[in-house]
C-alpha positions in Angstrom: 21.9 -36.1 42.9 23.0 -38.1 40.1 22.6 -41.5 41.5 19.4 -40.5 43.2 16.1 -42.5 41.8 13.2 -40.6 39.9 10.9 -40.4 42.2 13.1 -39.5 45.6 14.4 -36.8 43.7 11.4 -35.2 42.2 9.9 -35.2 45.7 13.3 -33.9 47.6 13.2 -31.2 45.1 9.4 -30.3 45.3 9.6 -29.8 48.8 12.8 -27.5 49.0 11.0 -25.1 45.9 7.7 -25.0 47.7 9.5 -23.9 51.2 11.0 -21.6 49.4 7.9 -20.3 47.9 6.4 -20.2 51.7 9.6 -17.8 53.1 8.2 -15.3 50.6 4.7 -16.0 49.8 3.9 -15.2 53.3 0.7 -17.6 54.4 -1.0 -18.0 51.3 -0.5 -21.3 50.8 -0.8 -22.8 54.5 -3.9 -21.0 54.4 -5.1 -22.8 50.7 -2.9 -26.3 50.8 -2.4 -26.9 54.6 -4.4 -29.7 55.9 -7.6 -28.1 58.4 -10.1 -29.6 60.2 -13.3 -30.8 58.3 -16.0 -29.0 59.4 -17.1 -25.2 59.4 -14.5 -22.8 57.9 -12.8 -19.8 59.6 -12.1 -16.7 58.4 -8.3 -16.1 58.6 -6.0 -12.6 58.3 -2.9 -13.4 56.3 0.4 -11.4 56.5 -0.7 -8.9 53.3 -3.9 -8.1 55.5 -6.2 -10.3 53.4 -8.4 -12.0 55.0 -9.7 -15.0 53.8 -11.7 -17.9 54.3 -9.9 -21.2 55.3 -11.1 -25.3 55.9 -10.9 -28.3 54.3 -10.5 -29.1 50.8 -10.0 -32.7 49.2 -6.8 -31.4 47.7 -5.4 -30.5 51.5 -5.0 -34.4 51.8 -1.9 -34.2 49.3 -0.9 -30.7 49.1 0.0 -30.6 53.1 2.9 -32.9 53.0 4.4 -30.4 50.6 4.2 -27.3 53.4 6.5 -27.4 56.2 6.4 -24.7 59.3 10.4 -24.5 59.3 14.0 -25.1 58.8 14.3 -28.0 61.1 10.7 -29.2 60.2 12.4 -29.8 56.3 15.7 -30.8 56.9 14.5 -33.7 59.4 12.2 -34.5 56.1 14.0 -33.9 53.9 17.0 -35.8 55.4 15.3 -38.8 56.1 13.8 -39.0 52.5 17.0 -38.8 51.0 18.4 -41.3 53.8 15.8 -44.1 53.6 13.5 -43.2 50.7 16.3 -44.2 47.9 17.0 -47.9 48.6 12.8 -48.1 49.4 12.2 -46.9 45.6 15.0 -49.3 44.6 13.1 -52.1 45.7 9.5 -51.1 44.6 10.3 -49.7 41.8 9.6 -46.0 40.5 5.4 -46.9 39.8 5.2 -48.8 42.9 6.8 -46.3 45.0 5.0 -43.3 44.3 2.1 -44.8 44.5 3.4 -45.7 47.9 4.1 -42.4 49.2 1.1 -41.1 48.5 -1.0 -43.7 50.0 1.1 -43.0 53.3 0.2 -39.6 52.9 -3.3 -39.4 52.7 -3.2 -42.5 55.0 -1.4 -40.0 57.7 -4.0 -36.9 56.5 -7.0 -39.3 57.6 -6.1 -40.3 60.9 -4.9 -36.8 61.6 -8.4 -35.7 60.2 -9.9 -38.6 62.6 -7.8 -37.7 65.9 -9.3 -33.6 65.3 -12.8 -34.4 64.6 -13.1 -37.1 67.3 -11.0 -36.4 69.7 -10.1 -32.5 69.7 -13.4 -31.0 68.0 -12.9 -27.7 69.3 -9.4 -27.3 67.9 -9.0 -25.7 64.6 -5.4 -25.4 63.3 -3.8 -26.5 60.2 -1.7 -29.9 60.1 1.3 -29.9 57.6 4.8 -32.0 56.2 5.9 -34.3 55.1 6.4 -36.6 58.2 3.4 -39.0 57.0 4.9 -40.0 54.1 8.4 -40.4 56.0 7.4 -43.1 58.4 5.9 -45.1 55.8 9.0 -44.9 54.4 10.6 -45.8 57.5 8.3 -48.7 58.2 8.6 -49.7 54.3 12.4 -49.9 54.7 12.1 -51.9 57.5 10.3 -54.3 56.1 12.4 -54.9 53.0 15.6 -54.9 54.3 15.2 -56.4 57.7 18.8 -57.1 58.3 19.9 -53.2 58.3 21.3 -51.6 60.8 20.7 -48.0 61.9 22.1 -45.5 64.1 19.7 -43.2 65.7 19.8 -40.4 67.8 19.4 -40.4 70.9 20.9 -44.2 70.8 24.2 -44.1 68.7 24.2 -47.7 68.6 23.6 -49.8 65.6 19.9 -51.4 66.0 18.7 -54.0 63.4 15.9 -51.6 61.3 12.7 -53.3 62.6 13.2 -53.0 66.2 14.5 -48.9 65.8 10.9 -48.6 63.7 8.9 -50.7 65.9 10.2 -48.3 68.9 10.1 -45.0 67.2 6.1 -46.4 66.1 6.1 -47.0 70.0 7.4 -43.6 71.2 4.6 -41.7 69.0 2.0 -43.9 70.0 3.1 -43.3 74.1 3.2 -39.3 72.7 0.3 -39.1 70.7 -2.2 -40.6 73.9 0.0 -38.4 76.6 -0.3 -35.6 74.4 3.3 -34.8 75.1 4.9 -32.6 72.2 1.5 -30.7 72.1 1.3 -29.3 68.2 3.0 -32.6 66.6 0.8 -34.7 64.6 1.9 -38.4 66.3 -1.6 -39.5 64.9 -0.7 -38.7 61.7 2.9 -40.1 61.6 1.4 -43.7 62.6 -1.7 -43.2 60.1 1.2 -43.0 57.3 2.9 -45.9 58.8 0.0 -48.1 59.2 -1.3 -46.7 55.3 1.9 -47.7 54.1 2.0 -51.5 56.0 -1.1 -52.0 54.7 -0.5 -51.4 51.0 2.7 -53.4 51.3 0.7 -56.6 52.9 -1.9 -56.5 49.7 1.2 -56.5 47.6 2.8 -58.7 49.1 -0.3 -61.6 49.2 -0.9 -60.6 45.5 3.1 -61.6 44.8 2.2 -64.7 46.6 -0.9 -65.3 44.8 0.6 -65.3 41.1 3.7 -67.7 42.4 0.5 -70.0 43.0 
């Protein structure tokens, strides 16, 4: 990835090593850096036969986006980091944008957190990937280079970049209240987005304010 900023990079590369720690580290760490449900704790058996207690931790709210459950879970990350995350760092910069990501992610980890304790208190399962951070990356891209055009699956024709986001925000809102797609975390994926819009707003009125 020689062309490939600082920041994409490092977090392309995190995320492969750290699946590859999960295919042989069994569930340890979804059971210590997934995100869970505030609230009481549950007693979990891992793979080895340990058991051991599990809930939320302040650290979940970064480490999750750093798990995924599979293959297809990390490539659709990890592909869409690499796709969209590059020119979005370009832009911001490498301070700017990790500070971005992270915001979307713990942006997405909140509303996720909201949408169990609210709305589904008796569920207790653990939320993880990088998906948060990827649709504020999405939205982010959108935003900055509003004149791109993107070709998308199902529809393999070119759409300008804010109407594909603004439907693909649409689709997981529509998902999220249907609960179609029962153990994807919509919530979360429009938590990240809406983190991620809101940090580039104050930025954007500070920018403003110094040209004054």
């Amino acid at each position: 990835m020689p062309h490939m900023p600082p920041i994409t990079r490092a977090l392309l590369i995190a995320n492969v090593l750290i699946f590859l720690m999960q295919q042989f580290g069994g569930d340890y760490l979804l059971a210590h850096y997934a995100l869970w449900p505030i609230g009481q704790s549950h007693w979990e058996r891992l793979d080895n036969g340990t058991v051991v207690n599990v809930g939320f931790s302040v650290w979940e709210l970064l480490t999750y986006a750093f798990l995924h459950g599979s293959y297809a879970h990390i490539l659709f990350n990890m592909f869409a980091l690499w796709m969209f995350g590059a020119p979005v760092e370009s832009a911001l910069g490498a301070r700017r944008y990790g500070l971005y990501y992270i915001v979307c992610v713990v942006g997405a980890a909140v509303a996720q957190l909201a949408v169990i304790h609210y709305l589904k208190p008796h569920d207790f399962y653990p939320t993880l990937g990088a998906s948060g951070g990827v649709f504020g990356i999405l939205l982010a891209f959108a935003m900055i280079y509003p004149s791109a055009r993107i070709v998308a699956f199902p529809i393999f024709v070119p759409l300008p970049a804010p109407i594909l986001v603004i439907g693909y925000m649409f689709v997981e809102l529509v998902l999220g209240i249907t609960g179609t797609q029962e153990g994807v975390a919509h919530f979360a994926h429009l938590g990240g987005a809406a983190a991620g819009f809101v940090l580039l707003r104050i930025w954007r009125a500070q920018a403003m304010n110094r040209r004054d």
